[in-house]
Residue frames relative to the residue before (quaternion, step in Angstrom):
aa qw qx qy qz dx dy dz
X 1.0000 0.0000 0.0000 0.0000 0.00 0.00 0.00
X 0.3158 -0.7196 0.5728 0.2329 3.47 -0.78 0.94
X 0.2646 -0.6245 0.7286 0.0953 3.77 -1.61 0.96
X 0.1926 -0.6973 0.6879 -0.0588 3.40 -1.48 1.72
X 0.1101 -0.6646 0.7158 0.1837 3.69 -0.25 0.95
X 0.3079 -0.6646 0.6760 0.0802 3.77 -1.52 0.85
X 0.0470 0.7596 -0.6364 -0.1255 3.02 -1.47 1.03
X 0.3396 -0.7960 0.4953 0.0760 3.66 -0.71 0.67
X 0.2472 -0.8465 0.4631 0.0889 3.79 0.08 1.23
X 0.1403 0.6332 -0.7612 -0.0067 3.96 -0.76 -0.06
X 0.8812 -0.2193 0.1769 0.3797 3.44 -1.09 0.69
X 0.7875 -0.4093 0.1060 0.4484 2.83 0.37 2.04
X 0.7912 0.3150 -0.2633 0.4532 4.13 0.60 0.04
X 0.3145 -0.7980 0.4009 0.3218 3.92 -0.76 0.35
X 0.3720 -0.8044 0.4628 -0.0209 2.37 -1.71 1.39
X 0.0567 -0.6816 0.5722 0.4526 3.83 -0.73 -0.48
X 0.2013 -0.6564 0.6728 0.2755 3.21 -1.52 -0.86
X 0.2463 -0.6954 0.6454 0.1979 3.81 -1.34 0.15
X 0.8987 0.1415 -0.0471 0.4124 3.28 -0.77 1.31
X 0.5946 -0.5605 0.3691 0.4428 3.41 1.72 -0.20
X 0.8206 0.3101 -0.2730 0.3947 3.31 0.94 -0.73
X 0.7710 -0.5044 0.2893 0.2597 2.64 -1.86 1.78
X 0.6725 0.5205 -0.3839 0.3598 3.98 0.55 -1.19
X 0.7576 0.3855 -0.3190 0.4191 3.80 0.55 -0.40
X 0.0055 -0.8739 0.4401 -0.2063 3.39 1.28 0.56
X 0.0466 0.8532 -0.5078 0.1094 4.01 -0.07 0.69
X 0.1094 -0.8384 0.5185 0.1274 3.63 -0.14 0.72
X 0.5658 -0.7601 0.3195 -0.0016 3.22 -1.27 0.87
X 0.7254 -0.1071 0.3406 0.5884 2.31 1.14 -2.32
X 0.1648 -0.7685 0.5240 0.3283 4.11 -0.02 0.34
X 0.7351 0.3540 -0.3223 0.4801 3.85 0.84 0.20
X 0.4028 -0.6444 0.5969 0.2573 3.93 -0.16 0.53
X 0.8354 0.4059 -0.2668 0.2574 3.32 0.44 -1.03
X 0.5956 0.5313 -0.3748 0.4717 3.15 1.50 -0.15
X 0.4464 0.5711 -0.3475 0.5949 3.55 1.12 0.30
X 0.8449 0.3239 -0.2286 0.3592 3.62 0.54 -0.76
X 0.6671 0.5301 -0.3443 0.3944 3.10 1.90 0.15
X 0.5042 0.5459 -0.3770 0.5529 3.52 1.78 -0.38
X 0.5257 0.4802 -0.4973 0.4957 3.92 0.88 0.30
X 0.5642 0.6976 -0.1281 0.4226 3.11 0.83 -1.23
X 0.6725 0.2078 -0.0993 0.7033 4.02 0.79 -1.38
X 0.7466 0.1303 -0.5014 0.4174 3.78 -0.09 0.65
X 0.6317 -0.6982 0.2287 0.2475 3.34 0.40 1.06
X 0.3986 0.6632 -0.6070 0.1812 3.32 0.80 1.06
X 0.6522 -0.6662 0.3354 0.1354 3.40 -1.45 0.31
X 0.6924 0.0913 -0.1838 0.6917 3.39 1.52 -0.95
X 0.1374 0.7984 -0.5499 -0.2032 2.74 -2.10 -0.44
X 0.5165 -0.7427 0.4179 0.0829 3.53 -1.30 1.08
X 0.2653 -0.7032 0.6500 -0.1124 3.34 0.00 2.37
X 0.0440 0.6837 -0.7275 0.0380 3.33 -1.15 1.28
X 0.5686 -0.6631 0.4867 -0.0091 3.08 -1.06 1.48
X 0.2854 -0.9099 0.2968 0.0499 3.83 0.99 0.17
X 0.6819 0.2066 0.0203 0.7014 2.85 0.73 -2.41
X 0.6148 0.4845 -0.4598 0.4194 4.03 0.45 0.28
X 0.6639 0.3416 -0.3710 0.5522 3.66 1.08 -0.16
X 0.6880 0.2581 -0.5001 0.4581 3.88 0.13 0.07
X 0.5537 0.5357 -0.4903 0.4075 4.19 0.81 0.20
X 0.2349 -0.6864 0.6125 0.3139 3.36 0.97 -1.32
X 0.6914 0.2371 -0.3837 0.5643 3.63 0.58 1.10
X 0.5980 -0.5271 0.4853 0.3593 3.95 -1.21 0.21
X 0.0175 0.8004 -0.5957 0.0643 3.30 -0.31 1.15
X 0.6917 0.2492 -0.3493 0.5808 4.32 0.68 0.83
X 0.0844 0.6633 -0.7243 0.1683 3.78 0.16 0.71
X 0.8699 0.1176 -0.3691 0.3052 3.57 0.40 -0.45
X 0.1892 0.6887 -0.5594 0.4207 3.22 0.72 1.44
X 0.5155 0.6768 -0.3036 0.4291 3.29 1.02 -1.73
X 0.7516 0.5419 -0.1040 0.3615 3.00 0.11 -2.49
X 0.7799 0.2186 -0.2338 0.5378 3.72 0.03 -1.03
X 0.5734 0.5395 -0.4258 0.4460 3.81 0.60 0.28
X 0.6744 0.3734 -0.3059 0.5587 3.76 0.69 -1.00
X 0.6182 0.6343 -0.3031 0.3517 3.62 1.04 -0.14
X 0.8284 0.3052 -0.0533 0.4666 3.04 1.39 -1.00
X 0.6763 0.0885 -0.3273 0.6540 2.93 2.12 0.57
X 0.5268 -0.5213 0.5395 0.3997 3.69 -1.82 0.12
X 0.3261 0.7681 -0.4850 0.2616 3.82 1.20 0.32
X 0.3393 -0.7966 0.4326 0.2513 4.04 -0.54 1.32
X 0.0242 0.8708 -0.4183 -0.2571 3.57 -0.01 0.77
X 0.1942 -0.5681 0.7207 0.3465 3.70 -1.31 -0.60
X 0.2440 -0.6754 0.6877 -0.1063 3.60 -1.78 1.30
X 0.3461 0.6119 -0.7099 0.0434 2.92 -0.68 0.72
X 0.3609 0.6417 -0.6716 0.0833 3.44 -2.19 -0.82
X 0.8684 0.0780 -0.0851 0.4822 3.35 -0.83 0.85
X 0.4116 0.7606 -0.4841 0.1331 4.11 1.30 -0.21
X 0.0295 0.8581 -0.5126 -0.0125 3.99 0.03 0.69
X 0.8006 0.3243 0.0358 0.5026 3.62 0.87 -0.45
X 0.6800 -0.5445 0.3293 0.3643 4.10 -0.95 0.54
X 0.6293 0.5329 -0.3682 0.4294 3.03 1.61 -1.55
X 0.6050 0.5709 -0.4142 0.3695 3.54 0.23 -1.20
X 0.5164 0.8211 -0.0348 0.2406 3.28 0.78 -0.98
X 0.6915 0.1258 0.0642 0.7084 2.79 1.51 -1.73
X 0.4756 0.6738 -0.3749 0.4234 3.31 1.39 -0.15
X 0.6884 0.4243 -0.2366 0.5386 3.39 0.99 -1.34
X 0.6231 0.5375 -0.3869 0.4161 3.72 0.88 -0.37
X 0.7630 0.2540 -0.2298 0.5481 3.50 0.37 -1.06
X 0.5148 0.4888 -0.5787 0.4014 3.84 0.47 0.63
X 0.7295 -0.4553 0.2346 0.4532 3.37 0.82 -0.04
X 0.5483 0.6404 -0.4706 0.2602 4.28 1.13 -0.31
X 0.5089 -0.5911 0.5753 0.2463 3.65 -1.03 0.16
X 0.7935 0.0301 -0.0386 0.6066 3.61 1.19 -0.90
X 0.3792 -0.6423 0.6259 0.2276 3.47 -1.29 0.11
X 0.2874 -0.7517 0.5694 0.1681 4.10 -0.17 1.11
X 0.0412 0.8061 -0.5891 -0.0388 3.95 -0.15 0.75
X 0.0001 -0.8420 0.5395 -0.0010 3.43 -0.73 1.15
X 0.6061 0.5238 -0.1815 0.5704 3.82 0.54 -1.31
X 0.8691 0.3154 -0.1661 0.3430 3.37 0.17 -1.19
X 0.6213 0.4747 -0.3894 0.4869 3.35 1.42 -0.47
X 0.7759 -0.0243 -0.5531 0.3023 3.28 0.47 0.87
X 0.5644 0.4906 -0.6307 0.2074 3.98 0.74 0.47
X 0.7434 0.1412 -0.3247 0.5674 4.28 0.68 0.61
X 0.0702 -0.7539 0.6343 0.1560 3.52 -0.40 0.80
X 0.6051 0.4868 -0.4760 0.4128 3.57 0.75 -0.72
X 0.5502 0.5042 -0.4920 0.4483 4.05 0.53 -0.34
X 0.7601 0.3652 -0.3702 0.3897 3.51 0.35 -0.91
X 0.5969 0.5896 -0.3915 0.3779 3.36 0.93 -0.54
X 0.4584 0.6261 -0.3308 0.5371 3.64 1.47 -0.38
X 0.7370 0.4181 -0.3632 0.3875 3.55 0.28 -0.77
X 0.6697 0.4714 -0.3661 0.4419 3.20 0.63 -1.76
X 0.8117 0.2644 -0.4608 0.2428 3.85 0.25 -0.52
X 0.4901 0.6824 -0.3708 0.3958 3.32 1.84 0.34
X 0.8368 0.1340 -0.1102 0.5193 3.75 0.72 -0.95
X 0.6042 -0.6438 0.1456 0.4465 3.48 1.63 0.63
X 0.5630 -0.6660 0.2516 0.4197 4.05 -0.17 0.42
X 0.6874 0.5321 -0.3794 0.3168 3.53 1.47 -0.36
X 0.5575 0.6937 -0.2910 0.3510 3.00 1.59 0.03
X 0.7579 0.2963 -0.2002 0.5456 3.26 1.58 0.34
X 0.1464 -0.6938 0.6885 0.1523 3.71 -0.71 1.49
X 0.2906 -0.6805 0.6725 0.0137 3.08 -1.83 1.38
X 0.4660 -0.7297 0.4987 0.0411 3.09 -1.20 2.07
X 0.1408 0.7936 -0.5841 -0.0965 3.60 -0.55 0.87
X 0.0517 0.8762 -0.4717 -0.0845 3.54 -0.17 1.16
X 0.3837 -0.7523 0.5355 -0.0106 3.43 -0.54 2.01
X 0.1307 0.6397 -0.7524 0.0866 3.66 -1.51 0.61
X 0.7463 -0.0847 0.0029 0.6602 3.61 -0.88 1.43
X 0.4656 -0.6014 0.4491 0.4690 4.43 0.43 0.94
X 0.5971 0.2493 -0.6464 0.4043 3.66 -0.70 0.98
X 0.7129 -0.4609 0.5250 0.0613 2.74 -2.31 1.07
X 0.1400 0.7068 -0.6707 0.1760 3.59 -1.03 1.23
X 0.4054 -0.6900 0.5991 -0.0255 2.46 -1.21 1.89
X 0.9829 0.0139 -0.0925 0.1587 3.29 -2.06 0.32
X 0.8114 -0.0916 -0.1557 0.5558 2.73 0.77 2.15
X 0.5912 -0.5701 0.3522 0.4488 2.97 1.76 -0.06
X 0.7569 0.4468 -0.2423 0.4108 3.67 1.47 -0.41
X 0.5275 0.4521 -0.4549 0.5572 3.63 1.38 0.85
X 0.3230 -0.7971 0.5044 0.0772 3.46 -1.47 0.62
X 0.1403 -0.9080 0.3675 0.1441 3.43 0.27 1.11
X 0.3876 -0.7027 0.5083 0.3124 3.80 0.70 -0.68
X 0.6134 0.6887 -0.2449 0.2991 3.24 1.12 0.65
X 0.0924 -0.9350 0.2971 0.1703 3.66 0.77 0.30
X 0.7599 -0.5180 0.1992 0.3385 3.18 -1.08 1.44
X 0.6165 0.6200 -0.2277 0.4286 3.42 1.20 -0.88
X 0.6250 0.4288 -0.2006 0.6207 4.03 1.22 -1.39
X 0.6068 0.5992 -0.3772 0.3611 3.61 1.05 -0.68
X 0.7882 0.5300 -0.1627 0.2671 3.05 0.81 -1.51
X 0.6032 0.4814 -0.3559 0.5270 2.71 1.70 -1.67
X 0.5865 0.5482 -0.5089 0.3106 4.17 0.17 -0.63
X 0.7356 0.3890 -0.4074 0.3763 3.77 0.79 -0.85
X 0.5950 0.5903 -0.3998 0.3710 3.27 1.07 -0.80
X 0.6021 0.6221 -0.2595 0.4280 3.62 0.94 -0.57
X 0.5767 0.4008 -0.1880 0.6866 3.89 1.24 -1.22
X 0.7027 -0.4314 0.4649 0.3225 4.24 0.54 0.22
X 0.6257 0.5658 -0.5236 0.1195 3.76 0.11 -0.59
X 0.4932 -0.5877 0.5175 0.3789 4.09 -1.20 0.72
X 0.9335 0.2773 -0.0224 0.2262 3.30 -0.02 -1.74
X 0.2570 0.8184 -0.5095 -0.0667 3.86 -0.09 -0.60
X 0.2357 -0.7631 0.5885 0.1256 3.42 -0.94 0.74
X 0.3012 -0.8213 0.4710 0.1136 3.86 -0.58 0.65
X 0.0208 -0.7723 0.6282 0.0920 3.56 -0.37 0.40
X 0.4372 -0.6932 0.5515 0.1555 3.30 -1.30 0.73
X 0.0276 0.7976 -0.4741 -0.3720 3.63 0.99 -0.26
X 0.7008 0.4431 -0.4339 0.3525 3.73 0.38 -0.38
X 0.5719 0.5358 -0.3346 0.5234 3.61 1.24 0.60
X 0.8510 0.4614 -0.1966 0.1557 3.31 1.42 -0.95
X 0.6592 0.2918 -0.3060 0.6218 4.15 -0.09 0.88
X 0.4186 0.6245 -0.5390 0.3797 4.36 1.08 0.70
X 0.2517 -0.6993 0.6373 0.2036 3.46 0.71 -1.16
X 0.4027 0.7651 -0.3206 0.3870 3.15 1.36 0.72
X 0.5960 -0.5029 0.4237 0.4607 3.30 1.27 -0.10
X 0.3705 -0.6585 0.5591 0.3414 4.15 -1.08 1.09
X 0.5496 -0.5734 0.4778 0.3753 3.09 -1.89 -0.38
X 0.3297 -0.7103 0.5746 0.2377 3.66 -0.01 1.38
X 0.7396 0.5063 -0.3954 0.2006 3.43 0.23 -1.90
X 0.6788 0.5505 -0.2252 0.4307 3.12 1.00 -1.03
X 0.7166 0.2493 -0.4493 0.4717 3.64 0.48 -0.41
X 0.6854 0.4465 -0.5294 0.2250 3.44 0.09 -0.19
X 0.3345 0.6234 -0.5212 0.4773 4.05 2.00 -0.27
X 0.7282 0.4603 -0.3132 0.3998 3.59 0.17 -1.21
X 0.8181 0.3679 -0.2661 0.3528 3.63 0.68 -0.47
X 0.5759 0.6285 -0.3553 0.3835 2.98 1.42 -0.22
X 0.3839 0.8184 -0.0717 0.4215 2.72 2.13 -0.69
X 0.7174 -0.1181 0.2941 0.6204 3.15 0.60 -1.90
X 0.1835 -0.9309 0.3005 0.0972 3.14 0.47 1.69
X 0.5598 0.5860 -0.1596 0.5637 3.24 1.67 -1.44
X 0.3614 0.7023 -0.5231 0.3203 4.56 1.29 -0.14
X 0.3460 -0.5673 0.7181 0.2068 3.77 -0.64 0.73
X 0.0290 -0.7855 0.6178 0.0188 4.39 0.62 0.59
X 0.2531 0.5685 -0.7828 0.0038 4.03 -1.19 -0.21
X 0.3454 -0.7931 0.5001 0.0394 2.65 -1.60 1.50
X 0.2309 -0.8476 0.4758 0.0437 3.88 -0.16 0.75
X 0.8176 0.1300 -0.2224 0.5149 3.82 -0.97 1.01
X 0.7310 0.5271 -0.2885 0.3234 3.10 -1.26 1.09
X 0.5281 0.7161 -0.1527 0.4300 3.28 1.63 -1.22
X 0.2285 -0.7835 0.5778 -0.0115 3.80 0.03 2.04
X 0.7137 -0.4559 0.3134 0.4298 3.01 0.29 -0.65
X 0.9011 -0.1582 -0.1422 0.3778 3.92 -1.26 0.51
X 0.6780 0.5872 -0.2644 0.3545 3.23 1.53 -1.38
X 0.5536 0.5941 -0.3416 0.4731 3.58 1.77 -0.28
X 0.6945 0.3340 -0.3867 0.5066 3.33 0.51 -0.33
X 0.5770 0.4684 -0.5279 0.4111 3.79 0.30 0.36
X 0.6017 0.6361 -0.3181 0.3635 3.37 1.17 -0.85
X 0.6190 0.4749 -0.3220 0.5363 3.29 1.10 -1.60
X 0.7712 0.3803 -0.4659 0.2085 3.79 0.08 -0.94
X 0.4464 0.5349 -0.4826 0.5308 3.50 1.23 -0.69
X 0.8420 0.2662 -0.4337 0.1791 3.40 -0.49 -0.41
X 0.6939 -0.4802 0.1696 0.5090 3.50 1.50 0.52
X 0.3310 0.7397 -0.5085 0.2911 3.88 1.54 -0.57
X 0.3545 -0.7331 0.5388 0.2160 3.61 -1.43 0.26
X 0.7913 0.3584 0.0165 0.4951 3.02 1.51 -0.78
X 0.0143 0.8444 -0.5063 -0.1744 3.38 -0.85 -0.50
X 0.0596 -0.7700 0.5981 0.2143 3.77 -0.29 0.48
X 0.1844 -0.7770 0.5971 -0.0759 3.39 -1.15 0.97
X 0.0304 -0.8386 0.5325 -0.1105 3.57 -0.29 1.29
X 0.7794 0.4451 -0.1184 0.4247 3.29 -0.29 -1.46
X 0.7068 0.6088 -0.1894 0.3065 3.14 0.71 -1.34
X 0.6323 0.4491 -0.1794 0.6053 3.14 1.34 -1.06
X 0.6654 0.4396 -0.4502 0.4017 3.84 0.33 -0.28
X 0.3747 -0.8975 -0.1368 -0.1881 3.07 1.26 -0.69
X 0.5733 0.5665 -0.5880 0.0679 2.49 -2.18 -0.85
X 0.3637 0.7510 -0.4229 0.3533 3.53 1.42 0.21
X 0.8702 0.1017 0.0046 0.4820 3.46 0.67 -0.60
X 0.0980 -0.9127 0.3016 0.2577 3.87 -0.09 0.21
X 0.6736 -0.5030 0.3835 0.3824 3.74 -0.27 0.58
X 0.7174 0.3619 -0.3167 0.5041 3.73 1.30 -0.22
X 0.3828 0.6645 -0.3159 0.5588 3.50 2.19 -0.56
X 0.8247 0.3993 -0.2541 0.3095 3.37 0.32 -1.07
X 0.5476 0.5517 -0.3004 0.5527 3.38 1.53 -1.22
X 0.5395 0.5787 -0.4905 0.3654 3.92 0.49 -0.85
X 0.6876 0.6358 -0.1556 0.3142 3.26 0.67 -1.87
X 0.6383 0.6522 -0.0022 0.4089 2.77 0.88 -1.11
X 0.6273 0.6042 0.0162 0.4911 2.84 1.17 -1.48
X 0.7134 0.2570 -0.0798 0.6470 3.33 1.00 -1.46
X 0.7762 0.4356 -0.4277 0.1577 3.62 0.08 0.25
């Protein structure tokens, strides 16, 4: 199972949140990048730059975050927040990301996204499914769509996508523990789903859980700031699976 340590930007410093919402806002760090390099020296491999103030604008609004981060480590990221358009697109590529994170849009144009994946290839994009009571909410977590994680999935899986990571939001920044039940509905579902599971993640005994339950992934934030879990805990893990 691969381990995604998550940063989360608000005006240029990292942040968490609980639940999505903006008021519980905690700050971390005033440089991202010094965060991305102590991932980096315990030898994990990827990692998930959320873009914050680019999803409530609806345009990328830290590219040079991106930039001085892929600079200062060999760490593979995925970027998203705010992605609305091709330019953004290639912007977030040649600034230095490995993937492009496509929530909002994967479901308000799927046929656009389908355009990309057969344009810049499907691994190049991790698809954001953010779930509250299983329906889908878009931009930032503060639009309601009537859609459920389930029609979602089967639609991306259909247009080609590889990856998707799920966030529970009522699970995510508590340290309360992911939502097993739910990924393993989803996998039983869609067995062959490359799944990583996202919000929620106390500390070590979750990520055994998620792998028994078939998850590929794991994004891991909060936890690590912390002190629940350590960046050398995680690479170990990793390591051995």
């Amino acid at each position: 199972m691969i381990i995604i340590p998550a940063i989360d930007i608000i005006d240029g410093k990292v942040v968490r949140l609980s639940t999505g919402d903006f008021s519980t806002k905690k700050e971390y760090y005033n440089d991202p990048v010094d965060a991305a390099k102590l991932f980096n020296a315990a030898g994990l491999q990827r990692l998930h730059l959320v873009d914050l103030d680019g999803a409530r604008n609806r345009k990328p609004q830290n590219l040079k975050v991106l930039y001085r981060i892929a600079r200062a480590t060999n760490l593979q990221i995925d970027f998203g927040g705010g992605i609305t358009c091709k330019n953004d697109v290639k912007a977030i590529f040649d600034t230095g990301a490995s993937q492009c994170t496509i929530g909002s849009l994967a479901v308000n144009n799927k046929e656009l996204l389908q355009q990309w994946l057969n344009e810049f290839g499907s691994g190049k994009f991790l698809i954001g499914a953010d779930v509250l009571d299983e329906e889908i909410k878009i931009s930032g977590w503060l639009k309601e769509t009537g859609i459920s994680i389930f029609d979602f999935l089967q639609n991306m899986l259909e247009i080609g996508a590889e990856e998707v990571f799920c966030t529970d939001i009522s699970m995510d920044g508590k340290l309360n523990g992911p939502s097993l039940n739910l990924y393993k509905r989803i996998l039983d579902k869609f067995p062959g789903l490359k799944l990583i599971a996202s919000g929620g993640v106390s500390g070590m005994q979750d990520l055994y859980r998620l792998q028994n339950a078939g998850c590929y992934g794991a994004i891991v934030g909060k936890a690590i700031y912390e002190g629940k879990i350590s960046p050398e805990q995680l690479s170990n893990f990793e390591n051995a699976c």
